[in-house]
C-alpha positions, 0 to 999 in steps of 0.5 A: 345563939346562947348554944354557939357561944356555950360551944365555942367555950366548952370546945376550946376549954376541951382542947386547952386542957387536951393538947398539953397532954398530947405534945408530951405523948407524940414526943415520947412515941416520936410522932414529930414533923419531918421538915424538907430540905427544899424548905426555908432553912430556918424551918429546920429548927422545926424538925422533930416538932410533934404532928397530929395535933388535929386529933385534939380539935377534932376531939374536942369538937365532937365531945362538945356536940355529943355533950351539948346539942339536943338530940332532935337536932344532932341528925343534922351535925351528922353528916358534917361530923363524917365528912370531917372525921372521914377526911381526917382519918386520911390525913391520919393515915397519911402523917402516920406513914411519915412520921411511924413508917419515915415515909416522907411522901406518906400515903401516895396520890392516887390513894389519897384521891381514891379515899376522898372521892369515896368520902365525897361519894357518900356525902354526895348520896346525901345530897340526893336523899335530902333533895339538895338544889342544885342550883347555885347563888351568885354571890351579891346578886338575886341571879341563880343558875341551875347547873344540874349534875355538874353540881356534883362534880362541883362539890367534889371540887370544893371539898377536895380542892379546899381540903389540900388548899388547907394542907398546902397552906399549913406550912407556917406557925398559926397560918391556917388555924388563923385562916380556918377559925375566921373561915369558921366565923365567917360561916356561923354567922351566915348559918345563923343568918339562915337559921341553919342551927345545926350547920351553926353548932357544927361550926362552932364546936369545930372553931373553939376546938382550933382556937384553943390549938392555935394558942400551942401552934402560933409562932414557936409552934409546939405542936403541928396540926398534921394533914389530920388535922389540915383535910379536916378542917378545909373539908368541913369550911366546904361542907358548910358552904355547900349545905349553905347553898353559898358555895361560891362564896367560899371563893371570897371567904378562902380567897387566900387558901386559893391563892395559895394554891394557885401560886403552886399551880402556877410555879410548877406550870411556869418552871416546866414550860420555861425552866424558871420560877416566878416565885422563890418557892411556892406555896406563897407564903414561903415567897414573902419568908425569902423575900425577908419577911418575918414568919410572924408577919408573913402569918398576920397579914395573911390572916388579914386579909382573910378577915377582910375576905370574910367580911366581905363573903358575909355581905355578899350573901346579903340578896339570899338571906333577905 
């Protein structure tokens, strides 16, 4: 238990000490955020604000492990160590053609879902090397279900799925490394239950990383995670469930980065069918921003609610401890 906190520490002094470095760098070589006219027009103040700020929680994450966790145990942080850089590299790629090739769109859909997919694949190939269950718990029960080769297309569901549930919810200051960082908590703490140490250490690093780039992204942000640092972040919440084996626990635990994506499903799907909108603009938390709501108090009750969904996602797996 001392090693998680020693990483938390060590993670979010790294990327404090990092990320007033990197604002001055992305502002000289331009890298700032490209606001969208569709959006809030008070957003637009926002324009310019330097992007790829996930690069300094992913640095910091991966220093404090290489640094602190003992060899015999790193293979196991591996293969969430890949996931996350793999998927952040694509985010990489993609801010990267916005922001250096003004590009708004950045990398096309098709190319993003054909480099996750690869990145789900080989996690996948893992899965069968270990002998993975395929099985699935459900949540505050005994009950179990074998799904087979399902299970696998259910892991691609869940890391892609909660990797753009992260990108789309980012769109406020603080928004989704508040939700993210009690996501992380709420996964350390069921991996610590399990004495899954590895997946605990993992989560650890990664939060105190966030953490310490929240403090430089809350409410006026100077800095923006980027979509580097959003499909890092929501693939490495999915890859911890699924190494867990509380994979629908993720669904109490992200309840409000589902939702989030619900209501733009849900906007789209009612704008073409009827050619109205049931939300003023979707993601949801723009809804509540144009209902008057102020960006701060939009992010906090966000916030809260994630924490109560925790909370609750850590109780559930109560009968899968025991």
């Amino acid at each position: 238990m001392d090693l998680i906190y020693i990483l938390i520490i060590v993670s979010f002094i790294i990327s404090i000490a990092l990320t007033p470095l990197l604002i001055p760098l992305l502002t000289r070589l331009k890298f700032g955020q490209q606001i969208r006219n569709l959006g809030p027009r008070r957003h637009m103040e926002k324009s310019g604000t330097p992007t790829m700020g996930g690069l300094v929680f992913l640095l910091a994450s991966v220093i404090s492990l290489i640094i602190l966790v003992p060899i015999e145990e790193f293979s196991g942080v591996a293969i969430l160590i890949f996931v996350t850089i793999a998927m952040g590299l694509i985010g990489f790629v993609d801010d990267y053609i916005k922001v250096v090739k003004k590009q708004s769109l950045g990398l096309r859909a098709r190319q993003k879902i054909i480099g996750q997919l690869l990145v789900v694949a080989i996690f996948g190939f893992y899965l069968l090397s270990i002998d993975h269950s395929t099985k699935l718990f459900i949540p505050f029960t005994d009950i179990t279900i074998e799904i087979g080769f399902f299970y696998f297309l259910l892991v691609a569901m869940m890391i892609l799925g909660t990797a753009n549930a992260v990108n789309l919810t980012d769109g406020l200051d603080g928004l989704a490394g508040g939700i993210v960082i009690i996501g992380l908590t709420a996964y350390i703490i069921v991996a610590h239950m399990m004495g899954l140490n590895n997946i605990a250490y993992f989560g650890s690093s990664l939060m105190g990383g966030v953490a310490g780039f929240l403090i430089f992204n809350l409410h006026p942000a100077k800095i923006f995670m980027g979509d580097v640092g959003s499909l890092s972040l929501g693939s490495a919440l999915a890859v911890m469930a699924i190494l867990t084996k509380t994979e629908l626990t993720l669904i109490i635990v992200g309840i409000v980065l589902i939702t989030e994506t619900v209501s733009v499903i849900l906007q789209v799907l009612f704008y073409q069918l009827t050619g109205k909108r049931i939300l003023l603009m979707s993601p949801l938390h723009h809804h509540f921003e144009l209902s008057g709501w102020s960006e701060w108090k939009v992010v906090t009750t966000f916030w809260l609610v994630s924490l109560i969904a925790a909370f609750v996602g850590v109780i559930s797996i109560n009968n899968i401890v025991s």
